[in-house]
Predicted model as a PDB file, atoms N, CA, C, CB and O in Angstrom, pLDDT in the B-factor column:
MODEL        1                                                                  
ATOM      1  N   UNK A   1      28.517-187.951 -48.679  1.00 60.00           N  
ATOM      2  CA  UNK A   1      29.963-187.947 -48.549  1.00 60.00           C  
ATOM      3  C   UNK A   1      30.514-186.587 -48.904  1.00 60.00           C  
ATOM      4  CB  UNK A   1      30.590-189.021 -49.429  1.00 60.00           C  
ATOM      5  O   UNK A   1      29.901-185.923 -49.739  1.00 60.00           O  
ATOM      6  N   UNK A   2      31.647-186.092 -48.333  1.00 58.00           N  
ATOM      7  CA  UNK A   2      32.078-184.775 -48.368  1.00 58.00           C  
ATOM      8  C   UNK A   2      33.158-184.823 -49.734  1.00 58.00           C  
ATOM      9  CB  UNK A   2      32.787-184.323 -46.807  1.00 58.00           C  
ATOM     10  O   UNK A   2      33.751-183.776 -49.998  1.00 58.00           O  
ATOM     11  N   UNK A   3      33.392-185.980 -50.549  1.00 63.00           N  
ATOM     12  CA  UNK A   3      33.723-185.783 -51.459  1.00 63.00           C  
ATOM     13  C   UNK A   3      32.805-185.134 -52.688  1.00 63.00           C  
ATOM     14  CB  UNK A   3      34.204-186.745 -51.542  1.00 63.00           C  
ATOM     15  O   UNK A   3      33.010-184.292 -53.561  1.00 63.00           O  
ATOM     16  N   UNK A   4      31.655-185.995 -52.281  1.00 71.00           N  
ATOM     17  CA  UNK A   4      30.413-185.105 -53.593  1.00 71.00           C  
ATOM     18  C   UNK A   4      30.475-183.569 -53.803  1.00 71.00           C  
ATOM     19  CB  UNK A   4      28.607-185.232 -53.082  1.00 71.00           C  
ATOM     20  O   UNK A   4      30.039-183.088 -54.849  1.00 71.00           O  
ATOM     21  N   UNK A   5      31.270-182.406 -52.351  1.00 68.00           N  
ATOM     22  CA  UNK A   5      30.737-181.698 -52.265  1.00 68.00           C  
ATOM     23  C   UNK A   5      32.355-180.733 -52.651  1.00 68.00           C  
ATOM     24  CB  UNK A   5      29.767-181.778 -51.038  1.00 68.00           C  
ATOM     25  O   UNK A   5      33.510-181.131 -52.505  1.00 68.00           O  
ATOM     26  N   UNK A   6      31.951-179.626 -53.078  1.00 73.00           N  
ATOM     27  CA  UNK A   6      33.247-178.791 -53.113  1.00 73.00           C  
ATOM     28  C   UNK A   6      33.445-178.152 -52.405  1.00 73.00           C  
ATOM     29  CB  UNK A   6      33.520-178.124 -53.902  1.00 73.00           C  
ATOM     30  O   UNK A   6      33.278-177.035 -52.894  1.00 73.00           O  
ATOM     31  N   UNK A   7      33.838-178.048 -51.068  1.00 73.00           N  
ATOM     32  CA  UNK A   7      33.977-177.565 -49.860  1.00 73.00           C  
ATOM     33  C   UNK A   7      35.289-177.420 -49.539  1.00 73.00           C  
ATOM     34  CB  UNK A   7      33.359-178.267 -48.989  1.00 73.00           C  
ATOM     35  O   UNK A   7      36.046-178.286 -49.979  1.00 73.00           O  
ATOM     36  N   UNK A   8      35.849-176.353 -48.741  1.00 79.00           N  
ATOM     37  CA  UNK A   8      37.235-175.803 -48.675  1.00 79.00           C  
ATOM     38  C   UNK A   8      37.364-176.603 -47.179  1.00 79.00           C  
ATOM     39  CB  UNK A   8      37.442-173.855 -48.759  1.00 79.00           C  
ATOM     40  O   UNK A   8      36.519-177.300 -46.617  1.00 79.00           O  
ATOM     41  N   UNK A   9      38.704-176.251 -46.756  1.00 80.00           N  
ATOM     42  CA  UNK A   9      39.155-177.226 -45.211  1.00 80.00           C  
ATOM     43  C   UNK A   9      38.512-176.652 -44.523  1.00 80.00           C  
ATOM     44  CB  UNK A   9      40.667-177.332 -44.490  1.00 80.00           C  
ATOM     45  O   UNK A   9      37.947-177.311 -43.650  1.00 80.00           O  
ATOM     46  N   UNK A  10      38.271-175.139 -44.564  1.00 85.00           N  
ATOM     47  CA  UNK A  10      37.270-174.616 -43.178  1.00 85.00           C  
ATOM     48  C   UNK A  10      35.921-175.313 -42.631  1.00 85.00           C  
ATOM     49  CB  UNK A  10      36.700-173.172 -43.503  1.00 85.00           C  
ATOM     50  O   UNK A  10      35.489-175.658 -41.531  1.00 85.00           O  
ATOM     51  N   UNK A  11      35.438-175.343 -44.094  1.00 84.00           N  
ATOM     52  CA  UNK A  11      34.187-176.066 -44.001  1.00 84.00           C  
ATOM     53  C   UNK A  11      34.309-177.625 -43.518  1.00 84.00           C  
ATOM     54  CB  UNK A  11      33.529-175.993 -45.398  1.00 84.00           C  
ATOM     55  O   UNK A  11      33.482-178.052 -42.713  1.00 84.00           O  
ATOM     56  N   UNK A  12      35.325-178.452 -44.007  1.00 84.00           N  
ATOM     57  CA  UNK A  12      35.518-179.575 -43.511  1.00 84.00           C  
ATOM     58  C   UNK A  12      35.880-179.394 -41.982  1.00 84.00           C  
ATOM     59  CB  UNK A  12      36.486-180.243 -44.314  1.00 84.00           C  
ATOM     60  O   UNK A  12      35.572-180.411 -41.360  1.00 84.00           O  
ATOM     61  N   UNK A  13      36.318-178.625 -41.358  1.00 88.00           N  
ATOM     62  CA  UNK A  13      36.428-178.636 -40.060  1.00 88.00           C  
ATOM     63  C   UNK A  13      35.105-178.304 -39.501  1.00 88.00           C  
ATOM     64  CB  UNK A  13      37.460-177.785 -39.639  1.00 88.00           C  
ATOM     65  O   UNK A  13      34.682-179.168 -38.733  1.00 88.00           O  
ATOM     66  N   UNK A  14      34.568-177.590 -39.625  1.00 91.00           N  
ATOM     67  CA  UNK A  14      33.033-177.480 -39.320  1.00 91.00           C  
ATOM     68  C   UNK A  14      32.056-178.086 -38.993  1.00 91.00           C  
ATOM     69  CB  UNK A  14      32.560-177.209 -39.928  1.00 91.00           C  
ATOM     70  O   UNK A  14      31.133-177.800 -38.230  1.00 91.00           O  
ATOM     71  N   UNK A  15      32.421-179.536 -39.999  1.00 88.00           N  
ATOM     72  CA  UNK A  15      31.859-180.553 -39.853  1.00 88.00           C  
ATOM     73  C   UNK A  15      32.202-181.701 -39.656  1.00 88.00           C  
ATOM     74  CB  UNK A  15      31.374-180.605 -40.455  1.00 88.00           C  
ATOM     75  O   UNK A  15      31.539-182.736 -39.723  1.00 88.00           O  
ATOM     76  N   UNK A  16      33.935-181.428 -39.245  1.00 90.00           N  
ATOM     77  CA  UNK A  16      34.469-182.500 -37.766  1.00 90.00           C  
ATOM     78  C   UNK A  16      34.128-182.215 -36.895  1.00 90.00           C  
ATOM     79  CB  UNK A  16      35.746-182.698 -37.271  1.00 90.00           C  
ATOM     80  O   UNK A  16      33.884-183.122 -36.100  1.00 90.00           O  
ATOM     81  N   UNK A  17      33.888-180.821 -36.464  1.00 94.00           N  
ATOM     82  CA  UNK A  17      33.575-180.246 -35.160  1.00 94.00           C  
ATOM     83  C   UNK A  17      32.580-180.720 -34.862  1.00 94.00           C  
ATOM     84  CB  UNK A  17      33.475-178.962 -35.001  1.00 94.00           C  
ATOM     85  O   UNK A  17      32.516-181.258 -33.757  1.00 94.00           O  
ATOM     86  N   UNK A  18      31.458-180.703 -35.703  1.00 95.00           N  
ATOM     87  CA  UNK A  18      30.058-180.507 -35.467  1.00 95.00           C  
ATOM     88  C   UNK A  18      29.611-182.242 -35.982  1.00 95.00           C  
ATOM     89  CB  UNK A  18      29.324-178.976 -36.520  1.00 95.00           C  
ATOM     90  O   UNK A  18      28.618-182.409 -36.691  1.00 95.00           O  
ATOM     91  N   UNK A  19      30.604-183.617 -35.456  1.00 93.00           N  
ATOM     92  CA  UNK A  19      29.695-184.271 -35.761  1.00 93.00           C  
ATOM     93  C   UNK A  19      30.259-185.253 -34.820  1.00 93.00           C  
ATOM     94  CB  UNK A  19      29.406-184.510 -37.179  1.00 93.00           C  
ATOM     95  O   UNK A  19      31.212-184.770 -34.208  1.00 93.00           O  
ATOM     96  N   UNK A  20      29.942-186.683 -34.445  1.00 94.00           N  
ATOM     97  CA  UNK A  20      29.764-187.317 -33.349  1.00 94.00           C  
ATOM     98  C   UNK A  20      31.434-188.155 -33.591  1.00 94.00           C  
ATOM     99  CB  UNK A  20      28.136-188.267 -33.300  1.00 94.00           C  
ATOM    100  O   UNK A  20      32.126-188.142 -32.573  1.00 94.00           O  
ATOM    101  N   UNK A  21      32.057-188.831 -34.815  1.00 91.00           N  
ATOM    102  CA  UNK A  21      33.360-188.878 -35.192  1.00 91.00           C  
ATOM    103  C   UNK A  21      33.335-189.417 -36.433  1.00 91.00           C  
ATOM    104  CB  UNK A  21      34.199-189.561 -34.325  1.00 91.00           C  
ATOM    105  O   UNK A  21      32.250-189.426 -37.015  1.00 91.00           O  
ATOM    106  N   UNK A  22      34.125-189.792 -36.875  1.00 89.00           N  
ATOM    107  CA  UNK A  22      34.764-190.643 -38.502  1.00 89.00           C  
ATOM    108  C   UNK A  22      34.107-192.422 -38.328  1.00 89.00           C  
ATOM    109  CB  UNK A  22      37.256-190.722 -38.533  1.00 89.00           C  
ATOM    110  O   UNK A  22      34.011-193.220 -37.395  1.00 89.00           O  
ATOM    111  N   UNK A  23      33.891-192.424 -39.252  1.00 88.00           N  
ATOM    112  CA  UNK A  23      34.016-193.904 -40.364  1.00 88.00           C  
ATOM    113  C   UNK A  23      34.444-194.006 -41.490  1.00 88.00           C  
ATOM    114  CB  UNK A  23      32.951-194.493 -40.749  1.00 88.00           C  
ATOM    115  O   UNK A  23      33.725-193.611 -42.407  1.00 88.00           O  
ATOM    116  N   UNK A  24      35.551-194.482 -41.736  1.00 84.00           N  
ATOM    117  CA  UNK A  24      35.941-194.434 -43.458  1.00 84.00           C  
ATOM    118  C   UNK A  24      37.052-195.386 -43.376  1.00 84.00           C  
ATOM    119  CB  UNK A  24      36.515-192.760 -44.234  1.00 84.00           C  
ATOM    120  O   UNK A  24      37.016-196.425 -42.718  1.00 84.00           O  
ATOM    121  N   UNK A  25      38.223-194.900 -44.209  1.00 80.00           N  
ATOM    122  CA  UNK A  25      39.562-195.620 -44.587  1.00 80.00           C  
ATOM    123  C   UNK A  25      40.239-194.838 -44.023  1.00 80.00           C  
ATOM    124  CB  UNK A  25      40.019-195.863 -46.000  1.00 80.00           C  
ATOM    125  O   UNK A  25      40.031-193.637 -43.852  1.00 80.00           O  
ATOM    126  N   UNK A  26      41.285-195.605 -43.626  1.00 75.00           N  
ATOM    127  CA  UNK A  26      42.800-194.973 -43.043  1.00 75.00           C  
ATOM    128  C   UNK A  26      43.434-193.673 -44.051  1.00 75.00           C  
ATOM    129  CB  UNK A  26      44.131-196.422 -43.082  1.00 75.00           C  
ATOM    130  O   UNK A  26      44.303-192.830 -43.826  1.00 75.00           O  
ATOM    131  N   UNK A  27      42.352-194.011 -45.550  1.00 71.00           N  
ATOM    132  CA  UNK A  27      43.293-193.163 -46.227  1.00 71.00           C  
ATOM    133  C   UNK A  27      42.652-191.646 -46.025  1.00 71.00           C  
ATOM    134  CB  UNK A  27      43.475-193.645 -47.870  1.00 71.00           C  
ATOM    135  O   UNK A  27      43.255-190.614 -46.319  1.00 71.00           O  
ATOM    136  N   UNK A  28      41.454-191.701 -45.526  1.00 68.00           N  
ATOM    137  CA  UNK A  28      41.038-190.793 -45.701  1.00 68.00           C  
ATOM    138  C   UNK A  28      41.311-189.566 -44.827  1.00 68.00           C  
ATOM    139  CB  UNK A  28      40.066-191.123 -45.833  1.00 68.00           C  
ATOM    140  O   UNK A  28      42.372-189.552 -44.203  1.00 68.00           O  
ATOM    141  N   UNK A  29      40.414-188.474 -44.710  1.00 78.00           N  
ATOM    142  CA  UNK A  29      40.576-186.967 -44.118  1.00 78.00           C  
ATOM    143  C   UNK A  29      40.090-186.844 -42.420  1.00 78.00           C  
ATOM    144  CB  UNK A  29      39.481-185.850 -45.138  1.00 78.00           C  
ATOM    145  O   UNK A  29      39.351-185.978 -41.953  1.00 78.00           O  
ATOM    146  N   UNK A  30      40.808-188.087 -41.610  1.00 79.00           N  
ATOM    147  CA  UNK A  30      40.340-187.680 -40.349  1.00 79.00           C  
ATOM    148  C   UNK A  30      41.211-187.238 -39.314  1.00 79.00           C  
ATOM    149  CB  UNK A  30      39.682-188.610 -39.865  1.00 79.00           C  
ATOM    150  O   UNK A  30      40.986-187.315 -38.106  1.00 79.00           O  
ATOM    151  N   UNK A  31      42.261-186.751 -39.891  1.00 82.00           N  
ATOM    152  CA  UNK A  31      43.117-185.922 -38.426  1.00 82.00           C  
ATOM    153  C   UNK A  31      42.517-185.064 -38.139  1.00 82.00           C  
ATOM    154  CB  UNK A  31      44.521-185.260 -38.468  1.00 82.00           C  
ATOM    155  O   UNK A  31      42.786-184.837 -36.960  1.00 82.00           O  
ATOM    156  N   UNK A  32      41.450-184.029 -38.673  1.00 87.00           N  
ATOM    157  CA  UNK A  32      40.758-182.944 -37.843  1.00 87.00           C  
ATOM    158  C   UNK A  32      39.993-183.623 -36.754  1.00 87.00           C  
ATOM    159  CB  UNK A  32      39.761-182.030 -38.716  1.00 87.00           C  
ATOM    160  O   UNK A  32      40.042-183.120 -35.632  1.00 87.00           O  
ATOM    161  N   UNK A  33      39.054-185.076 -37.021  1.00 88.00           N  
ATOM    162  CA  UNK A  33      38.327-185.553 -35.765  1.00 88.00           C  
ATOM    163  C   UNK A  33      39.525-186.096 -35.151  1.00 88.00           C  
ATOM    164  CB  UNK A  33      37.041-186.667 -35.948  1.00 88.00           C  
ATOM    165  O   UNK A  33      39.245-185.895 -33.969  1.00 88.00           O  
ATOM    166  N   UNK A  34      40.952-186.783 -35.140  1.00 84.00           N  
ATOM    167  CA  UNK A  34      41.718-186.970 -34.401  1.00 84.00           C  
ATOM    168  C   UNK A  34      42.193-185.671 -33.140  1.00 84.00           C  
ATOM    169  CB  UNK A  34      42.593-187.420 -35.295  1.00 84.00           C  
ATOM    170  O   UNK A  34      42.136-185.656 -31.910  1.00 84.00           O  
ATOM    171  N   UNK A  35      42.614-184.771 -34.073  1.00 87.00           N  
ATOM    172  CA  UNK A  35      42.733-183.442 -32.966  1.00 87.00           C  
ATOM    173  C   UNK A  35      41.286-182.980 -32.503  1.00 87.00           C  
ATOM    174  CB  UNK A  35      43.521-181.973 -33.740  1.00 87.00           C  
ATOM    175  O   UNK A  35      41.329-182.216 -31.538  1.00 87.00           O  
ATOM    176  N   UNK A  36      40.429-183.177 -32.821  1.00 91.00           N  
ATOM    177  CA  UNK A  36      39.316-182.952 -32.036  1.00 91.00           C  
ATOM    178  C   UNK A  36      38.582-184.048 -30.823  1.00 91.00           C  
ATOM    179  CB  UNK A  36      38.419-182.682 -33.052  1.00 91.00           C  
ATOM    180  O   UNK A  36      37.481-183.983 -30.277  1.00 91.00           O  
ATOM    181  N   UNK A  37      39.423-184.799 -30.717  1.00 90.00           N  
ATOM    182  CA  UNK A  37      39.595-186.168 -30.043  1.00 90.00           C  
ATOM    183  C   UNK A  37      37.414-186.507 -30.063  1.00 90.00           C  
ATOM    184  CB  UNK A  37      40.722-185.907 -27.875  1.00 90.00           C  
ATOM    185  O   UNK A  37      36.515-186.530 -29.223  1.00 90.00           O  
ATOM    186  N   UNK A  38      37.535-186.681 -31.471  1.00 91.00           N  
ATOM    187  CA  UNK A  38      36.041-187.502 -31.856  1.00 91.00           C  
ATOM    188  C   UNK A  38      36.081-189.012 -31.988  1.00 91.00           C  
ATOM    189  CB  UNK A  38      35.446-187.027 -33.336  1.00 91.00           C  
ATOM    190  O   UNK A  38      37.075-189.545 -31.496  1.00 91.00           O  
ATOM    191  N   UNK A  39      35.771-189.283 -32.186  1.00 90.00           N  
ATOM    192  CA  UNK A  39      35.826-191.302 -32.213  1.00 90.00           C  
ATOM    193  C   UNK A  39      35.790-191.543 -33.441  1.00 90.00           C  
ATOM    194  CB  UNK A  39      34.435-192.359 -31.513  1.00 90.00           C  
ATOM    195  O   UNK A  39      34.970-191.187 -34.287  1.00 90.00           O  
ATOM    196  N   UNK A  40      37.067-192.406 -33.555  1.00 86.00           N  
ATOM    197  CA  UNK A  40      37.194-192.356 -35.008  1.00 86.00           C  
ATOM    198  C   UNK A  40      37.202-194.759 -35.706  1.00 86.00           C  
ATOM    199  CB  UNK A  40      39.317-191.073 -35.279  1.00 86.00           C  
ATOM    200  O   UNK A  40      37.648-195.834 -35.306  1.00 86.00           O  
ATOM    201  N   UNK A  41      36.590-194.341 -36.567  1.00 86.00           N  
ATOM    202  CA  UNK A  41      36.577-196.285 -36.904  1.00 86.00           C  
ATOM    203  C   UNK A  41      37.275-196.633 -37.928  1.00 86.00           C  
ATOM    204  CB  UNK A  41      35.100-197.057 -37.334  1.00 86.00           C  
ATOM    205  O   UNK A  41      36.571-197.200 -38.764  1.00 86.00           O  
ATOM    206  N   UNK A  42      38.878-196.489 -38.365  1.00 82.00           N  
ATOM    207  CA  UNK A  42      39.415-197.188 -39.509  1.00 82.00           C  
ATOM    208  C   UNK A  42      39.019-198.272 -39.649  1.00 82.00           C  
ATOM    209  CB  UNK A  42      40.600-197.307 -39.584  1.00 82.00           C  
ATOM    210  O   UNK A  42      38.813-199.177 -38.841  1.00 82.00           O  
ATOM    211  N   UNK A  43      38.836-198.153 -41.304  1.00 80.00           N  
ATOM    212  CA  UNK A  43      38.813-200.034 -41.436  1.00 80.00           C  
ATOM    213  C   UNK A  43      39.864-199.338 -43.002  1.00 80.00           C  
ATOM    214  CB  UNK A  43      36.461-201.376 -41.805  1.00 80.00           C  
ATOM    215  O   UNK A  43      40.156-198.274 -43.547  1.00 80.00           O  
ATOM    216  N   UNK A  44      40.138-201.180 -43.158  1.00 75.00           N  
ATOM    217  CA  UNK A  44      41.085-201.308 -44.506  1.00 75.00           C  
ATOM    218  C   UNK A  44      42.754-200.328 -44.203  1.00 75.00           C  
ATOM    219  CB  UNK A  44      39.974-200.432 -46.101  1.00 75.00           C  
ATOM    220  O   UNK A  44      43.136-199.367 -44.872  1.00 75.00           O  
ATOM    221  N   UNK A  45      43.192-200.712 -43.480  1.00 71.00           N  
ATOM    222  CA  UNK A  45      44.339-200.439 -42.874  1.00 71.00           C  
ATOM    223  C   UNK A  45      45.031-201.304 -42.782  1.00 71.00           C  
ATOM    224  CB  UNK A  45      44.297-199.998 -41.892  1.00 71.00           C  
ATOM    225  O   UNK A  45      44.447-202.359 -42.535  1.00 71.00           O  
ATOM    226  N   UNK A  46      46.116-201.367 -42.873  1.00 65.00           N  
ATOM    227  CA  UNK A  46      47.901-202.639 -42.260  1.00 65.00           C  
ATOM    228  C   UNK A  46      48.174-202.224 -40.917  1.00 65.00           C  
ATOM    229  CB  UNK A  46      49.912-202.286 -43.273  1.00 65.00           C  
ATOM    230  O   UNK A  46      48.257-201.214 -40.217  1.00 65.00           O  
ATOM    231  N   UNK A  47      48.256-203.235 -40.889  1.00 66.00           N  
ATOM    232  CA  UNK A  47      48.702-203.939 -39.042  1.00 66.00           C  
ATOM    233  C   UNK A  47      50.244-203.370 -39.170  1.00 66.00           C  
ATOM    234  CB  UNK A  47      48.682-206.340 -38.704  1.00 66.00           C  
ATOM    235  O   UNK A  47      50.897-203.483 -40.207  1.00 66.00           O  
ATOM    236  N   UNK A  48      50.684-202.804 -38.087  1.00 61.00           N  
ATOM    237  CA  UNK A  48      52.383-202.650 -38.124  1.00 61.00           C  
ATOM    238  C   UNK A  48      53.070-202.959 -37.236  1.00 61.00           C  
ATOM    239  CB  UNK A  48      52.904-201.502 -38.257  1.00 61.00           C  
ATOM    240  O   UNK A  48      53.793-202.092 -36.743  1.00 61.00           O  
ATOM    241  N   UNK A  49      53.090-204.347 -36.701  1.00 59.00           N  
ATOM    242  CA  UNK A  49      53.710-205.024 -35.091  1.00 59.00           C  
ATOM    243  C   UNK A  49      54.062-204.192 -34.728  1.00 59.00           C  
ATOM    244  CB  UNK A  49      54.796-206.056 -34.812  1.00 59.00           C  
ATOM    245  O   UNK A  49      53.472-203.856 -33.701  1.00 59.00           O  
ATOM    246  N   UNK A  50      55.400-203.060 -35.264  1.00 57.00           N  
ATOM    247  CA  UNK A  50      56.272-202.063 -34.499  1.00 57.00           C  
ATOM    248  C   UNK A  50      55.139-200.861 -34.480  1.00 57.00           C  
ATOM    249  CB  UNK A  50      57.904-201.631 -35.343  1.00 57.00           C  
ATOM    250  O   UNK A  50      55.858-199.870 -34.358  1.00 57.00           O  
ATOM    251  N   UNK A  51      53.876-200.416 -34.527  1.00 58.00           N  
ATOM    252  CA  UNK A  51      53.558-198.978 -34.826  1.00 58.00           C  
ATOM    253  C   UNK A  51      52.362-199.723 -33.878  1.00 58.00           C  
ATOM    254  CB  UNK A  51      53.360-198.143 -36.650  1.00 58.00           C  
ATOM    255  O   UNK A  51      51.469-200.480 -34.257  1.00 58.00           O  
ATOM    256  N   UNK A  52      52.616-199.314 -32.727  1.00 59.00           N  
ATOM    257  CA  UNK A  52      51.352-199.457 -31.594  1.00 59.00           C  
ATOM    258  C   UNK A  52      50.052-197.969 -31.095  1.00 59.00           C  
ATOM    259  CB  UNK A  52      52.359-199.853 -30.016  1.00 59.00           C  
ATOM    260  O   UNK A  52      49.410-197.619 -30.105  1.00 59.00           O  
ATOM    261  N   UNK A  53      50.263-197.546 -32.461  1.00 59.00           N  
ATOM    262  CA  UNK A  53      49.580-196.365 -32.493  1.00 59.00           C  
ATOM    263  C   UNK A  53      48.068-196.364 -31.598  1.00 59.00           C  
ATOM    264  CB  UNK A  53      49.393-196.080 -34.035  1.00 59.00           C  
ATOM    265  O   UNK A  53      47.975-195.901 -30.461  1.00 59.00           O  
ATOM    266  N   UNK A  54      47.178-196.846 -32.199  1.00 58.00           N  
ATOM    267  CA  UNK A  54      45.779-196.996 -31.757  1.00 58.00           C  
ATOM    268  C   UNK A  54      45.847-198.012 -30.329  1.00 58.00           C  
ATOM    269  CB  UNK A  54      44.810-197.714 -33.113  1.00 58.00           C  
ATOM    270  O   UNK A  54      44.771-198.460 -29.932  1.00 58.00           O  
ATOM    271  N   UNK A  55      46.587-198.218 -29.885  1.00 60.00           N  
ATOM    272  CA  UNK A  55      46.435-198.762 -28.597  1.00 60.00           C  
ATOM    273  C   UNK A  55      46.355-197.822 -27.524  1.00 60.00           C  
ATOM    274  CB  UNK A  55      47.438-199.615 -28.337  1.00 60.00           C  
ATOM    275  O   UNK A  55      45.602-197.840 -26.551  1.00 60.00           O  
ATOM    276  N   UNK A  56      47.648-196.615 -27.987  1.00 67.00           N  
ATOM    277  CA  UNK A  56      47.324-195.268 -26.994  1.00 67.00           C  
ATOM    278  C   UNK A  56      46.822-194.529 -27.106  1.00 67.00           C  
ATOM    279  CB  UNK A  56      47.927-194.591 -26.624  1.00 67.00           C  
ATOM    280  O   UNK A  56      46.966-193.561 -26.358  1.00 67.00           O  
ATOM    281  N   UNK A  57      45.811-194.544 -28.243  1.00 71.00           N  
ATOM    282  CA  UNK A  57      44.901-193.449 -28.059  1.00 71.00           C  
ATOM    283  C   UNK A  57      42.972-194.067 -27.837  1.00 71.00           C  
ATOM    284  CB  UNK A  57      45.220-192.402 -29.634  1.00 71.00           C  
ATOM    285  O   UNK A  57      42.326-194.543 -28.771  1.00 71.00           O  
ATOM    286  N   UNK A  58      42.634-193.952 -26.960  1.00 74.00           N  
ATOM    287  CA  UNK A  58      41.264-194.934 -26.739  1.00 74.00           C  
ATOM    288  C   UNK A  58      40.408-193.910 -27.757  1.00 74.00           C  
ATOM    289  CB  UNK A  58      40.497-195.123 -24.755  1.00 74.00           C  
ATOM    290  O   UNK A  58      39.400-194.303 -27.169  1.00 74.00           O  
ATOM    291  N   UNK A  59      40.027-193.228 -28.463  1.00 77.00           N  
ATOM    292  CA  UNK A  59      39.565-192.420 -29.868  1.00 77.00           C  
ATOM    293  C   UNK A  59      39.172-193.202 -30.830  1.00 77.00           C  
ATOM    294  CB  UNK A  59      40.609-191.601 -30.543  1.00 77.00           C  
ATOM    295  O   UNK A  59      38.072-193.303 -31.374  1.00 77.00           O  
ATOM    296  N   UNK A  60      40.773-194.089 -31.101  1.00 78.00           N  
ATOM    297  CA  UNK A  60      40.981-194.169 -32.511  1.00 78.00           C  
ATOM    298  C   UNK A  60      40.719-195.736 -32.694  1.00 78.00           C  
ATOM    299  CB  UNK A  60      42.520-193.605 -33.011  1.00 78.00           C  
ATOM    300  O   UNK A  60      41.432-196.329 -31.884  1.00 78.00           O  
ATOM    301  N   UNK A  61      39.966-196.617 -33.453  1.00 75.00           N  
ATOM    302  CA  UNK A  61      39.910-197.875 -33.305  1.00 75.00           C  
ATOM    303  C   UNK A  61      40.131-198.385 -35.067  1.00 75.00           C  
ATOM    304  CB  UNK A  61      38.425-198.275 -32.447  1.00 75.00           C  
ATOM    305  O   UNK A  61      39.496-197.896 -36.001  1.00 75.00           O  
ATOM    306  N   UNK A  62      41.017-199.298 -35.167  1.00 75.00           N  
ATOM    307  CA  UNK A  62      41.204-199.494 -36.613  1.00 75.00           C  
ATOM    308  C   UNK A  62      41.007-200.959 -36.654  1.00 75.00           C  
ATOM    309  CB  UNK A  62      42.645-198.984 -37.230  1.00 75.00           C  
ATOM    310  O   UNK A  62      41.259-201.766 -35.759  1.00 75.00           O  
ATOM    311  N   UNK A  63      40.416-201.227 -38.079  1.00 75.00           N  
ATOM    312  CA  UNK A  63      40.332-202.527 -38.220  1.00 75.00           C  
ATOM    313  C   UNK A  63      41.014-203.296 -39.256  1.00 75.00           C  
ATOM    314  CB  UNK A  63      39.195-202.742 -38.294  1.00 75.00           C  
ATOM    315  O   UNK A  63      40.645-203.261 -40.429  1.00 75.00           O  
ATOM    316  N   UNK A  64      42.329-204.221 -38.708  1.00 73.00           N  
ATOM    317  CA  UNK A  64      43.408-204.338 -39.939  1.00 73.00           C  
ATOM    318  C   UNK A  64      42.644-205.343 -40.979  1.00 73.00           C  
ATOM    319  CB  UNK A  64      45.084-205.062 -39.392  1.00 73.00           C  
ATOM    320  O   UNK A  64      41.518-205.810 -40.809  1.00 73.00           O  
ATOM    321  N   UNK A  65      43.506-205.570 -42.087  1.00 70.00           N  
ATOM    322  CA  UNK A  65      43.324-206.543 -43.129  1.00 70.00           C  
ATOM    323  C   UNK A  65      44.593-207.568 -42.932  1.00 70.00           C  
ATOM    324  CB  UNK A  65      43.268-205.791 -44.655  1.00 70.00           C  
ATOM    325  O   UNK A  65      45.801-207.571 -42.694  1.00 70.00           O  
ATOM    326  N   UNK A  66      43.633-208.314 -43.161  1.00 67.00           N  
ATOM    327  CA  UNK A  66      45.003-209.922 -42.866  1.00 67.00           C  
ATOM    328  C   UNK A  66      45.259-210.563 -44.124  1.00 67.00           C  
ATOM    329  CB  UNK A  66      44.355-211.537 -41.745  1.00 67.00           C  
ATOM    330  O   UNK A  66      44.294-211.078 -44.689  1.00 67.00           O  
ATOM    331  N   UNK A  67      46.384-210.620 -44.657  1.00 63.00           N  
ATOM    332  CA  UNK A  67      46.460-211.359 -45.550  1.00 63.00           C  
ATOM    333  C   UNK A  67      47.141-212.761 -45.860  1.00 63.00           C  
ATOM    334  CB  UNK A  67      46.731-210.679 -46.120  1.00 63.00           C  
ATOM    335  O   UNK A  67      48.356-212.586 -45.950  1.00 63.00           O  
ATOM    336  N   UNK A  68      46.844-213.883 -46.026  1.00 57.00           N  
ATOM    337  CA  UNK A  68      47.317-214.782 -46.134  1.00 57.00           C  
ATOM    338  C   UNK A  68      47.711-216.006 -47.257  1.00 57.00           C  
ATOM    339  CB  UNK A  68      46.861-214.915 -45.458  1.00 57.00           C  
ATOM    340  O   UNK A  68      48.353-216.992 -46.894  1.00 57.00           O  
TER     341      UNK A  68                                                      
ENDMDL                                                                          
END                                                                             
């Protein structure tokens, strides 16, 4: 994980560039693979009826939490 490591943003781009796309949390550091249009897999994210975000972008695939 690129948290273990002390690495500046250059370097984190380096290795958006240079890798196939994201898996993590919504919270995390993936707008560089977003603008690098890499494939990206949220999970642990909120659903937002009004925010149809990931529908227009075929990239980005999130997986909500339901709570009931």
């Amino acid at each position: 994980f690129l948290i273990d490591y002390k690495i500046n943003f250059y370097e984190q781009i380096f290795v958006a560039n240079n890798s196939l796309g994201y898996i993590g949390s919504s919270g995390g550091i993936y707008y560089p693979y977003f603008y690098l249009k890499k494939k990206i897999l949220c999970f642990d994210t909120w659903e937002i009826p009004t925010c149809k975000v990931s529908a227009n972008f075929k990239n980005l695939l999130n997986l909500y939490k339901k709570y009931t």
